[in-house]
C-alpha positions, 0 to 999 in steps of 0.5 A: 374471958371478959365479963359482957355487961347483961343490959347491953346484951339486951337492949342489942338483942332488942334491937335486933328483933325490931330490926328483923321482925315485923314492922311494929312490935308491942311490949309483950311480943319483945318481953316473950320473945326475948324472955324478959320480964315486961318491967325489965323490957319496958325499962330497956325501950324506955332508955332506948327511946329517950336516946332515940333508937326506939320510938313508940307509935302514940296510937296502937303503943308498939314499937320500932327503930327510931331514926337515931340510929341512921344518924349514928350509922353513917357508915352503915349508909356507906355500904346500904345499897340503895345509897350506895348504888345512888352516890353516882347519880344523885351528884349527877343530878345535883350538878344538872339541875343547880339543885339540892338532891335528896333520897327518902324511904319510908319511915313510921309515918313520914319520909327519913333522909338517908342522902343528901347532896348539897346544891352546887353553889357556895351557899351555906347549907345544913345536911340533912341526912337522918331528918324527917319529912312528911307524906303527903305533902314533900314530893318524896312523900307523895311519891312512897304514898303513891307506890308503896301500899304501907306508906298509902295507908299510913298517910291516910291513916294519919292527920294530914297538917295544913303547913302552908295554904297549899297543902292538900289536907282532904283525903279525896283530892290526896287520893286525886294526886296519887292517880296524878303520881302514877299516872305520870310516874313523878309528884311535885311540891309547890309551896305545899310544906315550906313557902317559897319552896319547890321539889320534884321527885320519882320512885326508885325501884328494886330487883322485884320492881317494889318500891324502895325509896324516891329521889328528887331535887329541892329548891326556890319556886324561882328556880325550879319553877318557870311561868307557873309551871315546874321546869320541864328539863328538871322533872326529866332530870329527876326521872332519869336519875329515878331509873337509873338507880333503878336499872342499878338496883336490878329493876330494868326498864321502867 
């Protein structure tokens, strides 16, 4: 029978506990779990960390899966449900709206791209599938912090960047858009983290109507915006694309 090799055995089976446990594990919690020594754990996250399928949360020292993985685990993204079952919809989107479509969970304190659906045009363009975004200033964030109350309290929690003279930094007037987001049931972002940029999103829900992710569109203020305001039909657009993988997903109607 063939030899395995022990530290692969090990860092695979850190893995697993991250993946499985609770959101955030510190050193001693893997050590004791796994019945290592903390040197020998602390070895093994630091190799995993440096390769980018564990990071560190710089405030409280625990850890989790790092992004890395999503990065190498394109196949994996095949067959997750979520991207799975929005494939169909989110092309649908992009062909509508002449825009780029993205699809974002929750990840640390930021939004992970796990699809990403090229404008339909013969521009160049880089995928961004494994990329992160921030909170509270994407339309993807606003929408997670409006819906899902760990990602709320991460984003209050954190240090809200300025990136443009647009982005809300204050904590009152952010807690004003999330009443703005529920209440209308889709966030916006006007210039807020990249100039001259503009994105729609909405909240994708699950079977038990949690919130498991949001989709919305991204492109030029010119484009996705019309006399100072967001183009209506692409904000209808983007919502019918957010229920529909809903529907799919087992959540009925919203």
């Amino acid at each position: 029978m063939a030899r395995t090799i022990q530290s692969l055995e090990r860092a695979a089976a850190m893995l697993r506990l991250l993946a499985g446990g609770e959101r955030r594990l510190g050193l001693s919690d893997i050590s004791s779990s796994l019945g290592l020594a903390k040197g020998t754990a602390h070895g093994i996250l630091r190799t995993l960390q440096q390769e980018g399928f564990v990071e560190q949360d710089a405030a409280s020292g625990r850890y989790q899966l790092g992004a890395e993985l999503l990065r190498l685990g394109n196949s994996y993204l095949d067959v997750h449900e979520l991207r799975a079952r929005a494939l169909v919809w989110t092309d649908d989107l992009a062909r509508s709206s002449g825009e780029a479509v993205y699809l974002g969970v929750l990840h640390q304190q930021g939004v992970l791209v796990v699809h990403h659906v090229f404008r339909p045009d013969d521009s160049r363009q880089v995928l961004e599938v494994g990329a992160m975004q921030p909170l509270h200033s994407t339309a993807l964030g606003k929408v997670l912090s409006a819906y899902d109350p760990v990602a709320h309290s991460e984003v209050v929690e954190a240090e809200r960047a300025a990136f443009t003279p647009r982005t809300v930094t204050g904590l009152g007037d952010f807690e004003g858009l999330m009443d703005l987001t529920r209440a209308r049931g889709w966030s916006a972002d006007v210039e807020e983290t990249w100039e001259g940029v503009a994105s729609v999103a909405a909240p994708i829900h699950d079977r038990r109507r949690m919130p498991v992710g949001a989709v919305g569109i991204t492109g030029a203020v010119e484009r996705v915006c019309q006399d100072g305001e967001l183009r209506p039909e692409i904000v209808a657009a983007v919502r019918d694309c957010a229920r529909a993988v809903s529907r799919d997903l087992g959540a009925g109607r919203f």
